[in-house]
C-alpha positions, 0 to 999 in steps of 0.5 A: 500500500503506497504510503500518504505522505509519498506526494510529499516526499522528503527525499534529498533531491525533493527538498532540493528542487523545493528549496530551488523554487522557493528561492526562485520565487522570491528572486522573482517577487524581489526583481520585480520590486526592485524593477517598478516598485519604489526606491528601498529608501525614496529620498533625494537624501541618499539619491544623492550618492549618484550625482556625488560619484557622478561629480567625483569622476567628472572633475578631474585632478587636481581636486579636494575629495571630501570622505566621510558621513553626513557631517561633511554634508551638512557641515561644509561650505565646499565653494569656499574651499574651492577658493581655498585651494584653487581646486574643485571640491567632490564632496562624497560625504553621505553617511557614516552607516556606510562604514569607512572601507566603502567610502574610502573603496568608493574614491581611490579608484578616482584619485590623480595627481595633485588631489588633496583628500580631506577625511572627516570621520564620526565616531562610529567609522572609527568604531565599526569601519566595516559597516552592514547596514540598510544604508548601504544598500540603498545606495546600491539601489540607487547605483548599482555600480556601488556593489562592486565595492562591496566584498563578494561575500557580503554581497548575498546578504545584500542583495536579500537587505534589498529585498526587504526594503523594497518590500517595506517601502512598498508597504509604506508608499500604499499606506501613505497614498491610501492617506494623502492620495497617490502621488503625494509626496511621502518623503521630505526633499532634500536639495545639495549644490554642485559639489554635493553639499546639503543647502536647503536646511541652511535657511531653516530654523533647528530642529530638536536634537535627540539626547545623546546615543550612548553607544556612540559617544560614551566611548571611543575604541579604534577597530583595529580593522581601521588601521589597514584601511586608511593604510590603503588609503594612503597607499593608494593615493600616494601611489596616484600622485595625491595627499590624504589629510585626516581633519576632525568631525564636529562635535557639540560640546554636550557629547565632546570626548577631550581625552578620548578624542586627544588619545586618537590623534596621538594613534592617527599621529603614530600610524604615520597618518597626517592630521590637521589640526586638533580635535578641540578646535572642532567643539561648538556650542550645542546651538550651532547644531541642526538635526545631530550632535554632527550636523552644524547650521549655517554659522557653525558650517561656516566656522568649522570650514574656516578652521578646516582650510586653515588646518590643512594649508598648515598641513599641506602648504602647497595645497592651498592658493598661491598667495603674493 
């Protein structure tokens, strides 16, 4: 007498084949996601990852390449370094989720002669340089080039990151419409100038700063897995003719680290890293910050560039202007 469960056999081969298209079909409902359904994170904030790359190739060298998370978005006013150092600035800051190996993967390829590489990095990148975070893979989203960068082993997990998002923000463009109409804007516009600096916020008033993560500014611990990074960093940009400056992320004086912050300079110094300045001079009252202890308003933007150009022409002399 045949067995009842002989329809369901649970056989190597069999479980195989279910296994193959179970794993097809979600390969299908996620291509079909990611083809004509909305964007994993529907903001002009992280589209900007494209025009950033787009700009970081078609500049040319001699140029200022800024590296590291959202302060330098926020934080910079790269027209004026651009006067500074009579360069064109690519300002590549987006995010510190993407760790510092993407962002630092993300330029070298790009560098040449006579370039000038200002890094300013939150303390997470310091932290956590290998970073796996949706962020990440939003930005794969928005250029699939970007997965390139990303080592084969991760990629998997990716693409699967990917998946999810889309289904999410799927989820949230249906509630959203089914509330304000289809077609409305769900997410707020986020506006950056040619050089890939955030403006649109510098013309409204601050918003309220959450109080401070603990997880982020109640120690700071380099990764030992930092050091090789910036070694290729600087190995690499060396090797095309360019110069890697270390410079310092803002931070307010509620979450401010004096000895923490000291000791890593003394570290960056002692890895054979250049460095301008010191970290102290990168404290700013809490009211000059926007949305985060790292994001400064206009007037802090504009201080903390001013310190920035004079650190890094007293670090590198020649990067700046020619002055008679």
């Amino acid at each position: 007498m045949p067995s009842s469960t002989s329809a369901f056999s649970t056989s190597p081969g069999a479980l195989l084949r279910r296994a193959v298209l179970f794993a097809s079909g979600v390969t299908m409902v996620v291509t079909v996601l990611v083809l004509v359904g909305p964007p994993a994170a529907p903001s002009e904030y992280m589209r900007s990852t494209v025009t950033k790359n787009e700009r970081l190739r078609a500049i040319g060298s001699p140029k200022v390449v800024l590296v590291g998370g959202s302060n330098l978005s926020y934080g910079v006013d790269s027209e004026h370094l651009e006067k500074a150092f009579c360069r064109p600035v690519a300002n590549m800051g987006l995010t510190a989720l993407v760790g510092f190996r993407f962002a630092v993967n993300e330029v070298v390829g790009e560098l040449g002669a006579g370039d000038v590489v200002i890094v300013a990095l939150e303390n997470s990148m310091f932290m956590r340089p290998d970073r796996f975070e949706d962020a990440l893979a939003t930005v794969v989203d928005y250029r699939p080039a970007s997965l390139t960068l990303i080592p084969w082993h991760q990629r998997p997990r990716m693409i699967v990151a990917l998946g999810v998002l889309h289904v999410q923000s799927l989820r949230d463009h249906v509630l959203e419409s089914w509330k304000q109409g289809w077609g409305a804007p769900v997410y707020r516009r986020r506006v950056f100038n040619a050089q890939g600096d955030l403006v649109n916020q510098l013309d409204e008033p601050g918003l309220a700063i959450a109080p401070p993560d603990p997880a982020e500014f109640d120690t700071l611990v380099v990764a030992e897995g930092f050091w090789p990074i910036a070694d290729v960093l600087q190995r690499e940009a060396q090797a095309r003719g360019a110069s890697v400056v270390f410079s310092w992320c803002p931070v307010a004086e509620r979450v401010d680290q004096p000895e923490e912050r000291a000791e890593l300079r003394t570290a960056m110094l002692a890895h054979g890293l250049t460095v301008a300045g010191v970290p102290s001079d990168y404290v700013f009252p809490d009211s000059l910050f926007y949305d985060s202890w790292y994001h400064l308003h206009t007037e802090g933007r504009w201080l903390r560039t001013e310190r920035m150009v004079n650190d890094v022409c007293v670090a590198f002399p020649g990067a700046c202007c020619a002055t008679e």
